[in-house]
C-alpha positions in Angstrom: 15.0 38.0 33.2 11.4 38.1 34.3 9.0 36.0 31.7 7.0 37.7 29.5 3.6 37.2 29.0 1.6 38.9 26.0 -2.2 39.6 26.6 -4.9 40.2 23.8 -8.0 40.8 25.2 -8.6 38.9 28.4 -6.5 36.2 26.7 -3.3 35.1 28.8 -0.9 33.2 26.6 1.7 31.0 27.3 5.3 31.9 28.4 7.1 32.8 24.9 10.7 31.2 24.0 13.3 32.8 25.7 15.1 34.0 22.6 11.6 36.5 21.9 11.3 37.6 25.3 14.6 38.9 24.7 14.1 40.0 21.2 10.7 41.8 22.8 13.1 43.8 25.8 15.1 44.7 23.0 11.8 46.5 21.1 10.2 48.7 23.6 13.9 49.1 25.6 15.7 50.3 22.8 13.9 51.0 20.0 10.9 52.4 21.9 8.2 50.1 20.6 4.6 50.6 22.6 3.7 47.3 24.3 0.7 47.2 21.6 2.8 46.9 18.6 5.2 44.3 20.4 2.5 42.5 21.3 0.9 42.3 17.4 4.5 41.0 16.7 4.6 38.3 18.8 1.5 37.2 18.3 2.0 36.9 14.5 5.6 35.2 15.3 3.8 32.7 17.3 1.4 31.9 14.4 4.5 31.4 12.4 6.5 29.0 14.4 2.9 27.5 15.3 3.0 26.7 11.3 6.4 24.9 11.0 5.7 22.8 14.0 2.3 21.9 12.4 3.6 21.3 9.0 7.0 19.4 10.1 5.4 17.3 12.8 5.6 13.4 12.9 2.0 12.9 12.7 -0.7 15.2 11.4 -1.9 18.2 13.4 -5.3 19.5 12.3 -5.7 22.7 11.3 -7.5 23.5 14.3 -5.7 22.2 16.8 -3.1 25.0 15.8 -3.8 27.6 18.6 -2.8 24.5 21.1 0.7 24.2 19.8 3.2 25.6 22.1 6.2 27.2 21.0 7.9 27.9 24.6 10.8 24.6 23.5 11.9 26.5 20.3 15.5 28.0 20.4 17.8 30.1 18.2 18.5 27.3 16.2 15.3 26.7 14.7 15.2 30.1 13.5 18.4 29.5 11.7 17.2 26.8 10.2 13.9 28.2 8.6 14.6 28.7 4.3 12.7 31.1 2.0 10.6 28.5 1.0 9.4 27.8 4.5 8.6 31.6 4.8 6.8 31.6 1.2 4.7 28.6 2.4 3.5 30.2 5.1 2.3 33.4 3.3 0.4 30.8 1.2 -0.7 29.2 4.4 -2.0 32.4 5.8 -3.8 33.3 2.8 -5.7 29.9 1.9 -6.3 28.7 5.2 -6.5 31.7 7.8 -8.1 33.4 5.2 -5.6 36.5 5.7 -5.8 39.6 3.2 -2.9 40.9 1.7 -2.7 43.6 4.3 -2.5 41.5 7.2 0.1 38.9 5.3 2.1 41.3 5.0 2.0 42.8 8.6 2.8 39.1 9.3 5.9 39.4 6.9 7.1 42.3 8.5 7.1 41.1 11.6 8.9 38.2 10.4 11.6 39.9 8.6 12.1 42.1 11.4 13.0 39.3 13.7 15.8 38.1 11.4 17.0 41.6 10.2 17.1 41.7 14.5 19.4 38.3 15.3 21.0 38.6 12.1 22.3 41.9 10.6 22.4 43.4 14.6 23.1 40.7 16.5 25.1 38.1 14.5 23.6 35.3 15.9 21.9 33.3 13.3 23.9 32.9 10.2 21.1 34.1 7.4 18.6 35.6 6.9 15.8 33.6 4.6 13.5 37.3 4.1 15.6 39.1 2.5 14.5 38.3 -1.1 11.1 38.0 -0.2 9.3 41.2 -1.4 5.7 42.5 0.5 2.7 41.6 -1.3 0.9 44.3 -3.2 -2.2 45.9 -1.4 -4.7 47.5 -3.5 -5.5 51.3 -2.5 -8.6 51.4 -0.4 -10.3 55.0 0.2 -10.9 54.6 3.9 -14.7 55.7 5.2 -15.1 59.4 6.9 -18.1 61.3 8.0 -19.5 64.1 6.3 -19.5 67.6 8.2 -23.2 66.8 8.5 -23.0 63.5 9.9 -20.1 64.6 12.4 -22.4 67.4 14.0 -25.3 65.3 14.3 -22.9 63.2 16.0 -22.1 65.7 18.4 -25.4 66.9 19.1 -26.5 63.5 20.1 -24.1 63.3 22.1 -24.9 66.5 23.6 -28.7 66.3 24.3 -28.1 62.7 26.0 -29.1 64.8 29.3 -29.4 61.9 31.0 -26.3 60.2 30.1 -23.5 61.4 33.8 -20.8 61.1 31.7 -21.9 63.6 28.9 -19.7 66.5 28.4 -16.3 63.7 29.3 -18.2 61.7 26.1 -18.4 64.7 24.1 -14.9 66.5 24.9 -13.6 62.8 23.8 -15.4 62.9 20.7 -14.8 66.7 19.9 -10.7 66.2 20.2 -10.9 62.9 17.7 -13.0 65.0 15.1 -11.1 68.4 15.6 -7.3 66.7 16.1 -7.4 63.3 14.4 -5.5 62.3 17.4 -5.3 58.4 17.6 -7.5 56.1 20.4 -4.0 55.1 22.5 -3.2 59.0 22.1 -6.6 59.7 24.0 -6.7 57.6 26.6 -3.1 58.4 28.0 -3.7 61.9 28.4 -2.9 63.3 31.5 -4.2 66.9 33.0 -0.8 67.8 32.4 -0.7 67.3 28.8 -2.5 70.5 28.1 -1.2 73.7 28.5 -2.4 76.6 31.2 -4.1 78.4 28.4 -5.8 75.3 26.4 -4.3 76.1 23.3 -2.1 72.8 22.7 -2.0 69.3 23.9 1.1 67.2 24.2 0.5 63.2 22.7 2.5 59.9 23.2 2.3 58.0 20.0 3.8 55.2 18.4 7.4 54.5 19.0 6.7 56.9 22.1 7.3 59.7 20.0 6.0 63.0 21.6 4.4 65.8 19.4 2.5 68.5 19.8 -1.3 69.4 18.6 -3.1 72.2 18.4 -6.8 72.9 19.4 -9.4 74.8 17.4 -12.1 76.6 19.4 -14.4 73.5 19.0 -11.8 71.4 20.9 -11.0 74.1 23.3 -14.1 73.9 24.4 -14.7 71.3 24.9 -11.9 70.3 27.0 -12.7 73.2 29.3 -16.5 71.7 29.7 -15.1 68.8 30.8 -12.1 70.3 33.2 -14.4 72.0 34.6 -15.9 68.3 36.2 -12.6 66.6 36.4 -11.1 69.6 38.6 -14.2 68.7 41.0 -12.4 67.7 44.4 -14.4 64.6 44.1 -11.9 63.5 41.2 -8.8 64.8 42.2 -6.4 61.7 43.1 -2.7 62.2 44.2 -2.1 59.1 42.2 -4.2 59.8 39.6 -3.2 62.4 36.6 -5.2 60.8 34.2 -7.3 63.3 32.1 -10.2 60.9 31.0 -11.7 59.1 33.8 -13.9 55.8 34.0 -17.3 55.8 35.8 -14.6 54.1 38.5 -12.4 57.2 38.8 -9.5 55.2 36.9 -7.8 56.1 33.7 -10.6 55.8 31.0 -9.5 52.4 28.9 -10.0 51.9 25.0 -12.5 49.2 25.0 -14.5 52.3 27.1 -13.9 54.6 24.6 -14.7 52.2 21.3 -18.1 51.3 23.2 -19.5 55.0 23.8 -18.4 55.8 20.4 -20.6 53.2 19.0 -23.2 53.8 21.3 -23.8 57.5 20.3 -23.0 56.3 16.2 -26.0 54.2 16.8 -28.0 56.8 18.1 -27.5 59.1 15.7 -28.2 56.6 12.8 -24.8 56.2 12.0 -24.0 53.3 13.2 -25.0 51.2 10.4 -22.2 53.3 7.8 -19.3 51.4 9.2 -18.0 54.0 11.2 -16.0 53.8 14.6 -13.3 55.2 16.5 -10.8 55.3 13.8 -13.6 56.6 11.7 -13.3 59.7 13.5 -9.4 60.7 13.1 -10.0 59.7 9.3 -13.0 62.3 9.5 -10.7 64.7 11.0 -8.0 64.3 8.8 -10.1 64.3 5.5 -11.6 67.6 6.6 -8.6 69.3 7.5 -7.2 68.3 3.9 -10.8 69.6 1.8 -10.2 72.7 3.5 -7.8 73.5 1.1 -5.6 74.9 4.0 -3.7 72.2 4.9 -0.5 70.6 3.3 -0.2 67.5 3.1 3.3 67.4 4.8 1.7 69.5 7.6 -1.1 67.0 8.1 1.2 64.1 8.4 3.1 65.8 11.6 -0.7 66.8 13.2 -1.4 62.8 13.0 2.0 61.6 13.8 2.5 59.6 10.8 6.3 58.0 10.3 6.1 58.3 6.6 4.3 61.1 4.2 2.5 57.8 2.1 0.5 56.9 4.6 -0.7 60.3 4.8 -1.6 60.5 1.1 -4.7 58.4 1.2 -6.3 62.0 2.3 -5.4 63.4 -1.0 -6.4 60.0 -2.7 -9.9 61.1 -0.8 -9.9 64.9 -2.4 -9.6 63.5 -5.7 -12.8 61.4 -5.4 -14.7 64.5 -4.4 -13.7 66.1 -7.0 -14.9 63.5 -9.5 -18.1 63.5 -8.2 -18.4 66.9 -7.9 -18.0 67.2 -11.5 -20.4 64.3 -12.3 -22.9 66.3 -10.0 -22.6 69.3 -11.9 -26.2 70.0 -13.6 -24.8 70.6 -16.7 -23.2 67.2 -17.1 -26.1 65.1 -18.9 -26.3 67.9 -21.7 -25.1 67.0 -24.7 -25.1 67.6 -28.1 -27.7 66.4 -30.3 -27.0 64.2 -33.1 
């Protein structure tokens, strides 16, 4: 078996134990993880065992000095060995000393207890399973930030007039599909020229899990994908090798840290860029606006952004429901009241 090594960022990490390299085939072979999710696991399984070699060490390892600790020794065994408590302790851990919110606690918890629902309910090979009455931690409902139709065309028209900018209409097609499909950053980037169909009217996605679905463009995304073919069917940028759709200024498939930094560039351009906004920002923007409409179901929306489950999908109506409030506080009538 060839060794795995996990990046994050320009980061190379240490050669994992040989019983998660296996566990990490297992992921993206079978169940058809992408590489970025296996990679989030990992990394929060390293924190863990990091922790019980810290905490059950002969002599004191600062805080610190945590990151140095390597886990490549650890076997099979000392995952059977781990109790609830030990688990418990380290959510405590995370929270008072990595300074972890419940969300990410519990992305750490779920990453644990699908290690041990892996080598003990499917594989047999530990003998139990110390998660299994350990419940996730409650996350309070957040209404996550979008743009107002105003702010998203001022977004595209600064985009637009940046005449000088080479990479213009590529910079607005990209930002036209994430406000008109809600189609996740990953999603974008692997595009290929054959992902769309002759006509322009759909484009095929790979999202997480690998799961294929289909999206459908609206004039505004149409159009702007036939801007920019129009430059990326220049025989200039035709490669034999190459099918990518989005291209870097090097000709190569266009990466996500590319992506995230012309976003931000043109959100601080248009004055946006002190609202919080960012990539992310945008498919929220879409999805929020496709929901106002009023023509969208819900159930509908969660197939266009590829969600696995329809709660995940419900923050948009979460959203609605704010509008409406202050659309009735707004109402001009709403400071007259009766005289007493």
């Amino acid at each position: 078996m060839s060794t795995l090594r996990v990046r994050a960022g320009n980061e190379e990490f240490k050669t994992f134990p040989r019983f998660l390299q296996e566990y990490a085939n297992y992921l993206t072979g079978i169940e058809g993880k992408s590489e970025k999710t296996v990679c989030e696991y990992l990394l929060d399984l390293r924190t863990f065992f990091r922790y019980i070699i810290m905490t059950e060490s002969s002599h004191e390892i600062p805080i610190d000095e945590m990151e140095k600790i390597n886990i490549a020794h650890l076997t099979l065994d000392d995952v059977n060995a781990v109790t609830t408590q030990t688990v418990v302790n380290f959510l405590a851990f995370a929270r008072t000393e990595l300074e972890n919110n419940n969300t990410t606690r519990n992305r750490k918890l779920s990453s644990i207890k699908s290690l041990y629902k892996h080598f003990y309910t499917k594989k047999h090979m530990i003998d139990k399973n110390p998660t299994e009455a350990i419940d996730s931690l409650k996350n309070s409902k957040t209404l996550s930030k979008y743009l107002s139709v105003e702010e998203a065309v001022s977004l595209l028209e600064t985009v637009n007039a940046d005449k000088e900018s080479k990479t213009r209409q590529r910079d607005y097609s990209i930002i036209s599909l994430f406000l008109n499909t809600g189609m996740r950053l990953s999603e974008l980037c692997g595009l290929n020229l054959e992902s769309f169909d002759r006509e322009i009217t759909y484009v095929k996605v790979r999202g997480k899990g690998n799961k294929e679905r289909i999206i459908y463009l609206n004039n505004a995304a149409k159009d702007a994908v036939i801007s920019y073919l129009r430059i990326r069917l220049d025989p200039r940028f035709i490669h034999t090798s190459e099918h990518a759709f989005f291209l870097s200024g090097r000709q190569q498939r266009i990466s996500p840290k590319t992506v995230q930094w012309m976003v931000n560039k043109y959100l601080d351009m248009s004055g946006l860029g002190s609202k919080g906004y960012s990539v992310h920002k945008l498919r929220h923007t879409a999805a929020t606006l496709m929901y106002q409409s009023g023509k969208v179901d819900v159930r509908v929306l969660k197939d266009i952004l590829g969600h696995e489950q329809l709660n995940t999908t419900q923050i948009y109506t979460h959203l609605v429901n704010r509008n409406m409030e202050e659309a009735m506080y707004n109402n001009p009538l709403s400071d007259v009241v009766m005289k007493k």
